[in-house]
C-alpha positions in Angstrom: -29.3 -8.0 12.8 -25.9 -7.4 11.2 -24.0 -10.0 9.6 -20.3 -10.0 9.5 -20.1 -7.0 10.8 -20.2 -5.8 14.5 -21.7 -2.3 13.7 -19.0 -1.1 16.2 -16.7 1.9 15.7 -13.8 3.0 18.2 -13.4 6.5 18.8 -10.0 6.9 20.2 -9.0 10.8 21.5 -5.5 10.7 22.3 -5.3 14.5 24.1 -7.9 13.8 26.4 -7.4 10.4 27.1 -11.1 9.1 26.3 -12.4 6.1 24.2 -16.0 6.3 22.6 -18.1 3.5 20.7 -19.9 4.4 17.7 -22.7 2.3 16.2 -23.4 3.8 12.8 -26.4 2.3 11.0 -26.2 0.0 8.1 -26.9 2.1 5.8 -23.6 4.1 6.7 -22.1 0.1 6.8 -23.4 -0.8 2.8 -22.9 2.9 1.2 -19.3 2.5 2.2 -18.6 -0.8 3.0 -15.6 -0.3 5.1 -12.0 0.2 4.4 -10.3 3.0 3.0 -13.9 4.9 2.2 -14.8 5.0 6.0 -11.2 6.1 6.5 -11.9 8.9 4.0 -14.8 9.6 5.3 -13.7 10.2 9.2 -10.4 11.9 8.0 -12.8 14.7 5.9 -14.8 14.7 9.5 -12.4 15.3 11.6 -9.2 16.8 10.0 -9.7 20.4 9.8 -8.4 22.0 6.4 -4.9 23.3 6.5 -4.2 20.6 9.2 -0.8 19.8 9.5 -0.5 16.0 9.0 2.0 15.3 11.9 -0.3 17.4 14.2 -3.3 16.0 16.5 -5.6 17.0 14.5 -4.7 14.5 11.6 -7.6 11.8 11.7 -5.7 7.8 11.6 -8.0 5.6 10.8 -8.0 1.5 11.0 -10.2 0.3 9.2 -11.5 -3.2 8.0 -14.4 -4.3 6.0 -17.7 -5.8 6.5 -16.4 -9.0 5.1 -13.3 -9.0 7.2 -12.3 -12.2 9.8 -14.9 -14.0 7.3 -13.3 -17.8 6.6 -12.4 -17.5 3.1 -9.1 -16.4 1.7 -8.3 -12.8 0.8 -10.1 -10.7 3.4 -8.0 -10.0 6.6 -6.8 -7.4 5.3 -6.7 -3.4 6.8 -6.6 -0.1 5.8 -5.3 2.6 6.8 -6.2 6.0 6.6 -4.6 9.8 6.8 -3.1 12.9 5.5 0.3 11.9 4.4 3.2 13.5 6.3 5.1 12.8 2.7 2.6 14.8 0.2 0.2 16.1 2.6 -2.9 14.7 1.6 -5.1 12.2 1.7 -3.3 8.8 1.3 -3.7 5.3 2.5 -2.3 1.9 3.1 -3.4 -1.6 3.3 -1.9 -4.7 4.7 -2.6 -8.1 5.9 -1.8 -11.4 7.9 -3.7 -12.0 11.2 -4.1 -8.9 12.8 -6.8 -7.6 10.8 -9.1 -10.7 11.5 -8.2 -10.3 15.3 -9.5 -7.3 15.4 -12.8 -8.0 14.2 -12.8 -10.8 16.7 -12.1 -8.3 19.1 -15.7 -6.8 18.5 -14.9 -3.4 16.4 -15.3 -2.9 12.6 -12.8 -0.1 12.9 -10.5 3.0 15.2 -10.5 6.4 14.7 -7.7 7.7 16.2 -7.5 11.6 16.5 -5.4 14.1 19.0 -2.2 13.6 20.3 -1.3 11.8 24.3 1.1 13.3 26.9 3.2 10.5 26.8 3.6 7.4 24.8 1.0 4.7 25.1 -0.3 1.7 23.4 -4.0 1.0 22.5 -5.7 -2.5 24.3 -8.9 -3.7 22.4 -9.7 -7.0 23.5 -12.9 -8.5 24.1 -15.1 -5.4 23.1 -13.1 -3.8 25.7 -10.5 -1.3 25.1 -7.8 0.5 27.3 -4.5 2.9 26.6 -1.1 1.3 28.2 2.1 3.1 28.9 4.4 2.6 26.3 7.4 4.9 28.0 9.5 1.0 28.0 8.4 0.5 24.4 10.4 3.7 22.5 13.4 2.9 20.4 13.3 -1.1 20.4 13.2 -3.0 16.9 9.8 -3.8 15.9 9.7 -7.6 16.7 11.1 -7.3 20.7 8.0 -4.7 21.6 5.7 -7.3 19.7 7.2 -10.0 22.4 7.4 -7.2 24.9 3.6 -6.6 24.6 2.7 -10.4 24.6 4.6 -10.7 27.4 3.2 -7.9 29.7 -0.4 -8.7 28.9 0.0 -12.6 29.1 -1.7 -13.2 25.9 0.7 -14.9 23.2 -2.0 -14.5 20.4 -2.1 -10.9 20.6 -2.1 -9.0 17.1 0.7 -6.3 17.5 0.1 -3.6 14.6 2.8 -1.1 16.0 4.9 2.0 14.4 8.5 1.7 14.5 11.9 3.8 16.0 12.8 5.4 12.7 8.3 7.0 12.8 9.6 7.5 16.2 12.8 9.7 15.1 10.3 11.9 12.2 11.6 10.0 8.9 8.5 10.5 6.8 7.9 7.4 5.4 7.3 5.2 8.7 5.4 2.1 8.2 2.4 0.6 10.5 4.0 -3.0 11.0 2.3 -6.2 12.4 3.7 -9.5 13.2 6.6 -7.5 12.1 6.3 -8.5 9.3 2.9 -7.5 7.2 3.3 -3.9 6.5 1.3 -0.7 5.4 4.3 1.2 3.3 3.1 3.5 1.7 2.3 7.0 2.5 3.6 7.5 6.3 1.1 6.0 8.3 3.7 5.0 10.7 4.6 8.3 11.0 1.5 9.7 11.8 1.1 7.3 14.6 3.8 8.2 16.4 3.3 12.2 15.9 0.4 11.3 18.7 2.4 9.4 21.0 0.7 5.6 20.0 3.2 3.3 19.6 1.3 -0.1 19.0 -2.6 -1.1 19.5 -2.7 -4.3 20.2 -6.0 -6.8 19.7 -7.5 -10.2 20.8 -10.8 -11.3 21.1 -12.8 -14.3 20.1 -16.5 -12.9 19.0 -16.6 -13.9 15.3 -19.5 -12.0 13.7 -22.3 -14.2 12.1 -22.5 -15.3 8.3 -25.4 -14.7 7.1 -25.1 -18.0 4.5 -22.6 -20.2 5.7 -22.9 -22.9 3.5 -22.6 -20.5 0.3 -19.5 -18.9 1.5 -18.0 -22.5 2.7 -18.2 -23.8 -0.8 -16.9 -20.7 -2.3 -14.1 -20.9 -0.2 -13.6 -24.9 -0.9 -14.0 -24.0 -4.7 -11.0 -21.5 -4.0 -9.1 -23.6 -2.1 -9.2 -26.1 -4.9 -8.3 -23.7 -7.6 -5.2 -21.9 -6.3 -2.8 -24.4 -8.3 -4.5 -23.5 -11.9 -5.5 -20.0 -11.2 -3.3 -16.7 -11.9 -2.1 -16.8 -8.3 0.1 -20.3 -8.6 3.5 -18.8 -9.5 2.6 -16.9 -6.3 2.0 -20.0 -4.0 5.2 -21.6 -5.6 7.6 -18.9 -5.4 5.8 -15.5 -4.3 5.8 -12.2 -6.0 9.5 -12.9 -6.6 8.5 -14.7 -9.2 8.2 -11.7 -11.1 11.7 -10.2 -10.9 13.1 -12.9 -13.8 10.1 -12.2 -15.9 9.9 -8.7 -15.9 13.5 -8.0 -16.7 13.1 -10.7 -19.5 10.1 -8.3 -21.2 12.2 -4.7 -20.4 9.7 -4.1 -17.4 12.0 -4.3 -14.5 13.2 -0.8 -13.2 17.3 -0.7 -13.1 19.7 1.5 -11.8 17.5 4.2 -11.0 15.0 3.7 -14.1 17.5 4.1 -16.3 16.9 0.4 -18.2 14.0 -1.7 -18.0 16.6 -4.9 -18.0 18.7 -6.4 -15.4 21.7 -8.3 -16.0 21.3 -9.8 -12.5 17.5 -10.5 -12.5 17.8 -14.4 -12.1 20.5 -14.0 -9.6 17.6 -12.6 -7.2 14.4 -13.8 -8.3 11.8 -15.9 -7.0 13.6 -19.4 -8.5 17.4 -18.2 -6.8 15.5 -17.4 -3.5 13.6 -20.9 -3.6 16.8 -22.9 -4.0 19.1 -20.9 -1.0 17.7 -18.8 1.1 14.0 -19.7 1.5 13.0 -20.8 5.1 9.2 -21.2 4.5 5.7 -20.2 3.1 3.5 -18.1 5.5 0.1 -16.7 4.6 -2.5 -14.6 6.4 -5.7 -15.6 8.0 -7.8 -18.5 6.3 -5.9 -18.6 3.1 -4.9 -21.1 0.6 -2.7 -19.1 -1.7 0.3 -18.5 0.8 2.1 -16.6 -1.1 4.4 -14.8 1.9 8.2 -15.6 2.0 10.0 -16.6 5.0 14.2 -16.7 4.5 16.7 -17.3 6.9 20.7 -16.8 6.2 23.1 -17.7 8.9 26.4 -17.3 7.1 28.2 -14.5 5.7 28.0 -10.9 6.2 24.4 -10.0 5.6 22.8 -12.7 8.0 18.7 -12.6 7.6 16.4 -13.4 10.8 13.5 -15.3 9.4 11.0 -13.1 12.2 11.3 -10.6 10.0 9.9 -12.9 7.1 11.1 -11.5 3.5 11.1 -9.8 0.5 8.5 -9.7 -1.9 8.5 -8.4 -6.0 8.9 -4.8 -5.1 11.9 -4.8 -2.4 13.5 -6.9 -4.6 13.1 -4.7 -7.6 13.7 -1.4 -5.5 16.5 -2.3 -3.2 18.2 -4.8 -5.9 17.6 -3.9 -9.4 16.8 -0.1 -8.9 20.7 -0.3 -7.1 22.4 -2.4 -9.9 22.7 -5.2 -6.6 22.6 -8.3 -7.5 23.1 -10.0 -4.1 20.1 -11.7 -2.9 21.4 -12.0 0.3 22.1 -8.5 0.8 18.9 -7.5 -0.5 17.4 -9.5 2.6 19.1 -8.2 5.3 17.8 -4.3 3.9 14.8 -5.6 3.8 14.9 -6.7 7.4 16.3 -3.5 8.4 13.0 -2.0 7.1 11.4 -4.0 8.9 13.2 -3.9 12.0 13.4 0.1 12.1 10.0 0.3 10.3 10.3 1.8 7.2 8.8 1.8 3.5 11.5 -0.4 1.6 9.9 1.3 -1.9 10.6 4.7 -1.0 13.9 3.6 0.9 15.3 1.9 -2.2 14.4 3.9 -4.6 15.8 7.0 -2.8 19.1 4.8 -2.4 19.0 4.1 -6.0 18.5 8.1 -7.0 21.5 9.0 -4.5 23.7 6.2 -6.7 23.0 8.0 -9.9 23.7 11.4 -8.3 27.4 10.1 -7.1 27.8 8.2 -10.6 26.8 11.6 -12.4 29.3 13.3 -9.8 26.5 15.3 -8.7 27.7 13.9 -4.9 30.8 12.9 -3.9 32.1 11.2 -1.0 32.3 14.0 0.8 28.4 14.6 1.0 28.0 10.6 1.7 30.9 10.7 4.1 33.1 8.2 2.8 30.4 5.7 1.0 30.7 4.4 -2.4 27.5 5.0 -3.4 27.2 3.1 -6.7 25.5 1.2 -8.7 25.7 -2.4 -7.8 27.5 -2.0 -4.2 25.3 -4.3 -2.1 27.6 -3.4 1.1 26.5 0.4 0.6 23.2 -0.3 0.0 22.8 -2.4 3.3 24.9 0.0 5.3 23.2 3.5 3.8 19.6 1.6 4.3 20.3 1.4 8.1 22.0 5.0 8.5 18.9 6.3 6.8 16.8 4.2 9.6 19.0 5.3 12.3 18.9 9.5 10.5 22.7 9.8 10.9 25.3 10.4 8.7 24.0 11.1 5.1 21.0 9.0 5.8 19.5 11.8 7.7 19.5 13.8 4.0 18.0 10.4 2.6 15.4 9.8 5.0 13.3 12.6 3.9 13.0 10.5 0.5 14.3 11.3 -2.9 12.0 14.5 -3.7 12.7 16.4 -0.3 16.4 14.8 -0.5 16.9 16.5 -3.9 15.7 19.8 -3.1 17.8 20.3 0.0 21.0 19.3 -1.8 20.2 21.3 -5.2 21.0 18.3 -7.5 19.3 16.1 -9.0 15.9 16.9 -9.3 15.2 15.8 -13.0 16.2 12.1 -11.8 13.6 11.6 -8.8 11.3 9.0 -10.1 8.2 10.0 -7.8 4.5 11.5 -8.3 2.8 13.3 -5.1 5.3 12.5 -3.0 5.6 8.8 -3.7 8.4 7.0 -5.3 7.5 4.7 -8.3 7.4 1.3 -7.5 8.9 -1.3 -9.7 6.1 -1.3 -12.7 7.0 0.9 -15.5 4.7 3.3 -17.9 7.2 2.9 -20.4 5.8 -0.6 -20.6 2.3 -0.8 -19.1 1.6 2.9 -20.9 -1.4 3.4 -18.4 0.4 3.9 -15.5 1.7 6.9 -16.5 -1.6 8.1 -16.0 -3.0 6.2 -12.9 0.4 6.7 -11.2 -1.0 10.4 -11.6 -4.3 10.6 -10.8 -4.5 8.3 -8.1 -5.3 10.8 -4.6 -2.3 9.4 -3.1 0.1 9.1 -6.0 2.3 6.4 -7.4 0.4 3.0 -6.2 0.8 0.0 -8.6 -2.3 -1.8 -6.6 -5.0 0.8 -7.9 -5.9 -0.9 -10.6 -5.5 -3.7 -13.1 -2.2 -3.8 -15.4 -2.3 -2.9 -19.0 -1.6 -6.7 -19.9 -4.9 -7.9 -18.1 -7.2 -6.4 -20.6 -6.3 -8.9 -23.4 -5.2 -11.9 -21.1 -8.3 -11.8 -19.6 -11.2 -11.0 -21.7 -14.0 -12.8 -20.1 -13.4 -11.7 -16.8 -12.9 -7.8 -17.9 -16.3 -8.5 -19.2 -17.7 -9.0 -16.7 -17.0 -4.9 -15.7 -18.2 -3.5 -19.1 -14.7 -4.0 -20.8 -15.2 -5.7 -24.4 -12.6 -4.2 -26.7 -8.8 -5.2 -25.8 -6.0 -3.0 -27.1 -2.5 -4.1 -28.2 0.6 -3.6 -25.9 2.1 0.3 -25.3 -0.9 2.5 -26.4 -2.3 5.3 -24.6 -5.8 5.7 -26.1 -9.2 6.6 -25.3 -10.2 2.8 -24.7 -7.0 2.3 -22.4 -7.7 5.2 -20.5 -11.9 3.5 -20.1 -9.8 0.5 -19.2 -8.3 2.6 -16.6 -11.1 4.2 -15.1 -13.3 0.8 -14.6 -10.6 -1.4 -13.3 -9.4 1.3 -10.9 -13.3 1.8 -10.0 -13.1 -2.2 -9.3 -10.0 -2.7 -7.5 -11.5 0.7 -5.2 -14.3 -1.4 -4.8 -11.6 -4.0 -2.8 -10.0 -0.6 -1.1 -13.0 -0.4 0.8 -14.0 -4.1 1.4 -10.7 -4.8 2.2 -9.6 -7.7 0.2 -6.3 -8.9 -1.1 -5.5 -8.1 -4.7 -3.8 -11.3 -5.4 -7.2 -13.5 -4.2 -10.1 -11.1 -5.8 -10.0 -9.1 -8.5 -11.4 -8.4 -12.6 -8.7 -10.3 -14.0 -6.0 -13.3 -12.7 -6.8 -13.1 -9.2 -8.3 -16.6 -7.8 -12.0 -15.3 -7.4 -13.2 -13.5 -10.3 -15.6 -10.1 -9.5 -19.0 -11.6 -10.2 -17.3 -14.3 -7.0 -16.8 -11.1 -5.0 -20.3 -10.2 -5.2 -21.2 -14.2 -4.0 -18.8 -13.4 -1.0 -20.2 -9.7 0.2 -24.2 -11.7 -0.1 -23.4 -14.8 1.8 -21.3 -13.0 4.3 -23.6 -10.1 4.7 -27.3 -11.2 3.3 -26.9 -7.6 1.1 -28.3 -9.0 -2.1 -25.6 -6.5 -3.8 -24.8 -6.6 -7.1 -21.2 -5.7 -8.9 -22.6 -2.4 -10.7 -23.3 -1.8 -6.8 -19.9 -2.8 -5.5 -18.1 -0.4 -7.8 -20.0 2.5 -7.5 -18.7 2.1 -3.9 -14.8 2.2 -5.5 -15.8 5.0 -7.4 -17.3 6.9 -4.2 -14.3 6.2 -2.4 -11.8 7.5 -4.6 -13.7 11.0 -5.5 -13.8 11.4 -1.5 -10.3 11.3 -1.3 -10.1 13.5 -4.5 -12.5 15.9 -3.0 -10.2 16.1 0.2 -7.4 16.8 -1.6 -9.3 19.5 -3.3 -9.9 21.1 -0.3 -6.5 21.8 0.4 -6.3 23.2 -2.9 -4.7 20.6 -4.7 -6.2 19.2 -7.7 -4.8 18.3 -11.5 -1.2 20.5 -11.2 -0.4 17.7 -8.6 -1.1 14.7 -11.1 1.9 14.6 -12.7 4.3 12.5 -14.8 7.9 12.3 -13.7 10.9 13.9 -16.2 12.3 10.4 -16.5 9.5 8.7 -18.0 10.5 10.7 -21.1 13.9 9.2 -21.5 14.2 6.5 -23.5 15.1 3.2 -22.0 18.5 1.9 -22.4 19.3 -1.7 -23.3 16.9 -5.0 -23.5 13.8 -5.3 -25.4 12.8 -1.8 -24.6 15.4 -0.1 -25.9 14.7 3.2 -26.8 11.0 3.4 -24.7 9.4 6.8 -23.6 6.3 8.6 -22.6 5.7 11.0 -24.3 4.4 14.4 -22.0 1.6 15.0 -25.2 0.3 12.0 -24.8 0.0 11.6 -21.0 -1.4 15.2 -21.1 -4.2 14.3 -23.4 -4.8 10.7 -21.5 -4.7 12.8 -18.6 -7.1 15.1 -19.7 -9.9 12.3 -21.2 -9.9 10.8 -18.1 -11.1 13.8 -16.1 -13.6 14.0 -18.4 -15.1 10.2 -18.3 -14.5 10.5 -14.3 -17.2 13.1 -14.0 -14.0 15.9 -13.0 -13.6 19.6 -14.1 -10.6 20.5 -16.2 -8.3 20.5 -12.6 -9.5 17.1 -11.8 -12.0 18.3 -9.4 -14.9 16.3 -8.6 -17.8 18.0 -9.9 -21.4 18.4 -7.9 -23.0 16.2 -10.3 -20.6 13.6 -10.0 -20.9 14.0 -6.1 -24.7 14.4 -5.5 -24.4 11.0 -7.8 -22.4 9.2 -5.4 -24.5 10.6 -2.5 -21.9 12.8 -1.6 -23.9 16.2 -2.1 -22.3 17.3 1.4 -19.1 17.1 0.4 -20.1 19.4 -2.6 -21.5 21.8 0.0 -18.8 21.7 2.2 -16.6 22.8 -0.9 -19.3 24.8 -1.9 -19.5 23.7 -5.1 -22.4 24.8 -8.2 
């Protein structure tokens, strides 16, 4: 029998209206353990080459892990899957809270959604039973009324809402999936590809928990986590969430300002996790069975940006993209564009850091007023920041030029294009290579682009020594190099933290380095959850499968190393703070670049090779790219 796992796939065709179980066998369930792999794995089975990613024939895939809706902390957690309508390949997206969990209840390890319906409708899975709604009544409203909408209609007030919102709706690229409306997938469009087929929500409940193979091991594990959140790497998080990080980045020259221009901002206390503690903080939140509770929930009632706490608040990265990026130093007014985000459904990364690009056009007078139709888009003006956030939800005004993002934005206006900070498609979020040099590279190589979650930070590797042990890494490297070892330390940790892409687990709880539970823990969780007496070595050649899958998609729609790129910026020195004067340099990222191919098993384009793929027991993806 299968343990933690229903052994339960949902086949979803939108065009003809028709829902399909599938019960692959566990082999298919331990090869690729759930997550983004399966998601890779359907999308390469049913997207055609050439597919056009807002067309039916994109593949959108749901998936959790065989671990997920487990009681420990750090697992209800989902993935997402599909070509992106920003780059237009294979990208995906995770996110947590309690619809993840609810889903497994529901009886499904996963949904495959493919085709496109004749009118809007939402997806039903409760129970093992699944239905499509109308949604006609649904269209246009902000994302937390259809979540009380939906409860409403189907009388179930614990229904997990994971929903796409109006601006997917209106075609801005980087739509978000959204549930509670608050836990979001933000990178890469998912949102939008949802409603390209005419789904607006899917909606679970159920109450059929999947056995644990050894209860008592994974109880204590989770007690022993439970225990430790206050003196593990995750405390600042419980205390004061990823907002913690704002003060402390700018402090070391690591917090991206006004449009990447410094790595130090003058107003980083003003919006940090300590500031937000002390005003506008409401309350913790967390998701399904956890002890850290790192999610902030703020409320303002006075003044002009007020801030509904629904809509929860921001975390480390819409702080540094929507206040530091801008030069905005009002915490307030960072909140309520966050909420707008939120409410309309959008990626607040790509959303700020667009805004921020579009300030240093109009400071460099490469736009005027005229183009932004009367706003003063600067540096440091927290009212045009709020106000341009919502046109470019809404797609009027000039928003409609932003909300294709900063790369598409650039070329239609002709300026600008040597200041988008952005790889594949993706802005950068808020950690920078000219700090941490190794993201230079993974931001490049990673089959979506820019992610900052794909592996562990430069700094782990001598903070943490016995833990990066533990995955073959014994030789720590000072601060700012770029060398072969940093590039292994690259290529392990990313094979790790893939190895949570496809089991679904939250980065802050597992993990090689800070996290709460340590790797060798993560293997304790996957055996007493599953009975699989797996072993880590095991566990990452399943990160490492996932992520050539989605290189090998990418490479057959002939896109391979000319993509992985490095943007202009990186090689401008800082400005100001203790990186002063900071650049990558393009030889060295080339020849990082280059190495890493080369230990990944790649050719010289960053193709996976046949070896490498009949290795990974992925010979018929070889054959299907008819690879020697």
């Amino acid at each position: 029998m299968a343990y933690g796992y229903h052994g339960k796939i949902l086949h979803v065709d939108l065009t003809a209206g028709t829902l399909a179980v599938e019960e692959p066998e566990e082999s298919f369930y331990r090869k690729y353990l759930g997550g983004s792999a399966m998601g890779a794995y359907y999308l390469w089975k049913h997207t055609p080459p050439g597919s056009d990613p807002l067309g039916p024939e994109n593949t959108l895939s749901l998936m959790l892990s065989v671990i997920t809706g487990a009681p420990i902390s750090g697992q209800s957690r989902l993935a997402a899957t599909a070509k992106s309508p920003l780059s237009g390949l294979a990208d995906e997206s995770t996110a947590g809270g309690f619809w993840p969990a609810e889903l497994k209840f529901a009886g499904y390890d996963g949904i495959v959604i493919r085709g496109k319906s004749e009118r809007p409708v939402y997806l039903w899975v409760h129970d093992g039973e699944a239905e499509l709604r109308d949604a006609t009544h649904l269209l246009g409203r902000f994302t937390a009324d259809v979540e009380d909408a939906i409860r409403e209609e189907l009388g179930e007030t614990r229904a997990q809402v994971l929903q796409c919102g109006p601006s997917a709706e209106a075609g801005v690229p980087f739509g978000v999936l959204i549930n509670n409306a608050n836990r979001v997938n933000g990178r890469g469009g998912m949102g939008t590809v949802m409603a390209s087929k005419n789904l607006k929500a899917v909606v679970v409940r159920g109450r059929d928990r999947p056995e644990i193979a050894d209860p008592d091991a994974l109880q204590a594990l989770a007690r022993w986590g439970a225990e430790h959140v206050d003196e593990s790497g995750v405390s600042g998080f419980k205390r004061l969430g990823t907002a913690v990080l704002i003060a402390a980045q700018s402090r070391v020259g690591g917090l991206p300002t006004r449009n990447w221009t410094s790595g130090t901002f003058e107003g980083a206390e003003a919006i940090g996790g300590e500031r937000m503690a002390e005003t506008i903080l409401q309350r913790n939140d967390t998701c399904y069975a956890c002890a850290v509770r790192c999610k902030r929930v703020v409320e303002v009632t006075e003044g002009p940006f007020r801030v509904d706490p629904r809509y929860g608040g921001p975390e480390y990265e819409t702080i540094g993209t929507m206040g530091s990026y801008c030069g905005v130093d009002d915490l307030a007014a960072i909140a309520r564009a966050h909420q707008l985000c939120d409410m309309y459904g959008i990626d607040t990364i790509t959303c700020g850091a667009t805004i921020a690009w579009a300030m240093e056009c109009f400071e460099r007078g490469l736009i005027d007023l005229e183009d932004t139709e009367g706003i003063e888009l600067r540096f440091g003006n927290a009212h045009a920041l709020v106000q341009m956030v919502e046109l470019i939800a809404k797609r009027e005004g000039f928003g409609r030029v932003l909300s294709e993002g900063s790369v598409r934005a650039a070329k239609a206006l002709g300026v600008g294009e040597d200041l988008v900070v952005a790889v594949k498609g993706r802005e950068l979020p808020a950690h920078m290579p000219q700090t941490k040099r190794t993201m230079a590279l993974v931001y490049a190589v990673n089959p979506g682009g820019a992610d900052h979650t794909v592996y562990e930070h430069d700094t782990s590797y001598a903070r943490f020594p016995e833990r990066m042990a533990e995955i073959g890494l014994l030789d720590p490297q000072p601060p700012q190099v770029l060398n072969a070892e940093m590039v292994r330390y690259s290529l392990y940790s990313q094979w790790a933290i893939s190895s949570q892409e496809c089991l679904c687990t939250c980065k802050f709880v597992f993990g090689p380095a800070w996290q709460l539970y340590s790797a060798s823990q993560m293997v304790e969780a996957v055996r007493a959850v599953t009975g699989w007496q797996v072993t880590l070595w095991e566990l990452m050649k399943a990160g490492e499968r996932r992520l050539n899958l989605l290189r090998a998609f990418n490479a057959r729609e002939g896109v391979g190393g000319e993509a992985d790129t490095m943007p202009a910026k990186m090689e401008v020195p800082l400005q100001g703070g203790p990186t002063d004067g900071l650049a990558v340099t393009r030889e060295e990222f080339e020849s990082a670049k280059a190495l890493f191919y080369g230990m990944a098993g790649w050719d010289e384009q960053g193709r996976p090779t046949r070896p490498k793929l009949e290795e990974l027991g992925l010979g018929w993806v070889a054959d299907e790219l008819a690879l020697r």
